[in-house]
C-alpha positions, -999 to 999 in steps of 0.1 A, spaced: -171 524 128 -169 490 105 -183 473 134 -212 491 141 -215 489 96 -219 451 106 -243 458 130 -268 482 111 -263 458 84 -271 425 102 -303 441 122 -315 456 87 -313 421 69 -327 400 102 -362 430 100 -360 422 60 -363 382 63 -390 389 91 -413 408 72 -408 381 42 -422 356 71 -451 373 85 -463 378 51 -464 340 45 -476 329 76 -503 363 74 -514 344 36 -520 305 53 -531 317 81 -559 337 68 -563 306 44 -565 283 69 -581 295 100 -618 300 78 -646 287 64 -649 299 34 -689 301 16 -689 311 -18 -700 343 -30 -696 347 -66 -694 316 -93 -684 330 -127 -675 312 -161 -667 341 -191 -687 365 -166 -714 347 -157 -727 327 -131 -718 293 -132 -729 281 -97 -760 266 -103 -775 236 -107 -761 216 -143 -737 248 -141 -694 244 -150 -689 251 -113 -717 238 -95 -697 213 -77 -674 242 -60 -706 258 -49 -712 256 -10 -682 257 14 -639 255 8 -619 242 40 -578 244 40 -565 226 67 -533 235 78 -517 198 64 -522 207 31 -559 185 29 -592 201 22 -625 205 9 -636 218 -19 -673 224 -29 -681 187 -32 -643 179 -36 -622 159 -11 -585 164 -21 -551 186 -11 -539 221 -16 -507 243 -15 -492 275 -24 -474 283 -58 -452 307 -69 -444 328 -36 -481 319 -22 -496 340 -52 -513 307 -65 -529 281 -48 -530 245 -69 -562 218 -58 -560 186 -61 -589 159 -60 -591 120 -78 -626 137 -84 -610 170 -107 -599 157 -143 -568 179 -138 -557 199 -107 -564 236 -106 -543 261 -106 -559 299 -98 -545 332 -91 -552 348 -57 -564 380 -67 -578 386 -31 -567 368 3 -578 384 40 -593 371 67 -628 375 53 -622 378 17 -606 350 -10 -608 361 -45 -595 333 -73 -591 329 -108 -581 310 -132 -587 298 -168 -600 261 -174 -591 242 -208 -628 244 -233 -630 210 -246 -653 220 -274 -632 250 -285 -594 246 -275 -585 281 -291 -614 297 -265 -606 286 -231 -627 295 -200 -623 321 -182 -631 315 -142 -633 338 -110 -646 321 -80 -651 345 -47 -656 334 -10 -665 349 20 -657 337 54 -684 325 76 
C-alpha cells in the first residue's frame, strides 16, 4: 500500500511539472513562431500610432526570434520573459530605457501589451500604454 502511495504520488507530481512546461513553451512559442502587425496604438486611450505620435516608431511589424533578438517597430534590439512569462522586457541602444509591459493577451494570433511609460513633462502623471498585435 505505501508503495503504490509513492507511485500515485510520483506520476501526480511528474503530470504537475508537465503542465508547468507546456504552458511555457505554449507562451514563446506562440511569441515566436509569428509576425506580429500592429492593431491598436494607444497612449491615455488614444491613438498614438501615427505619424509625430509617442509610439509611431512601434507602428508596423514586432519579430521575436527564438535567441532572445528582435524587432520592434523600427527598433533592432533583444527580448525576454519576466516574472513567470507574464511580462516581456525590450531592449534597443535606440529606446532611452528598456520596456517593460504586461501581457494582457498572448495566442497564436493575438498579443495584447501594456505598460506605463515615465511623462517627462509631468512625473506625477505617467503614460498609460496598450499596444495590440495581430499575427499576419
Amino acid at each position: 500500500m505505501k508503495k503504490l502511495l509513492v507511485v500515485i504520488l510520483t506520476v501526480t507530481g511528474l503530470i504537475a511539472f508537465s503542465c508547468d512546461d507546456i504552458d511555457v513553451t505554449a507562451n514563446f512559442s506562440n511569441l515566436t513562431s509569428n509576425i506580429w502587425a500592429a492593431d491598436s496604438l494607444l497612449a491615455n486611450g488614444v491613438n498614438a500610432g501615427g505619424p509625430g505620435e509617442l509610439l509611431e516608431d512601434f507602428n508596423g511589424i514586432l519579430l521575436f526570434n527564438e535567441d532572445g533578438t528582435g524587432t520592434f517597430g523600427v527598433y533592432e534590439g533583444s527580448w525576454y520573459f519576466a516574472y513567470e512569462e507574464t511580462q516581456i522586457v525590450l531592449s534597443s541602444d535606440s529606446l532611452i530605457m528598456p520596456l517593460t509591459a504586461i501581457i494582457e493577451e498572448l495566442t497564436g494570433v493575438s498579443l495584447k501589451m501594456t505598460t506605463v511609460f515615465p511623462n517627462i513633462n509631468y512625473p506625477d502623471n505617467p503614460t498609460n500604454i496598450r499596444m495590440t498585435f495581430k499575427a499576419e
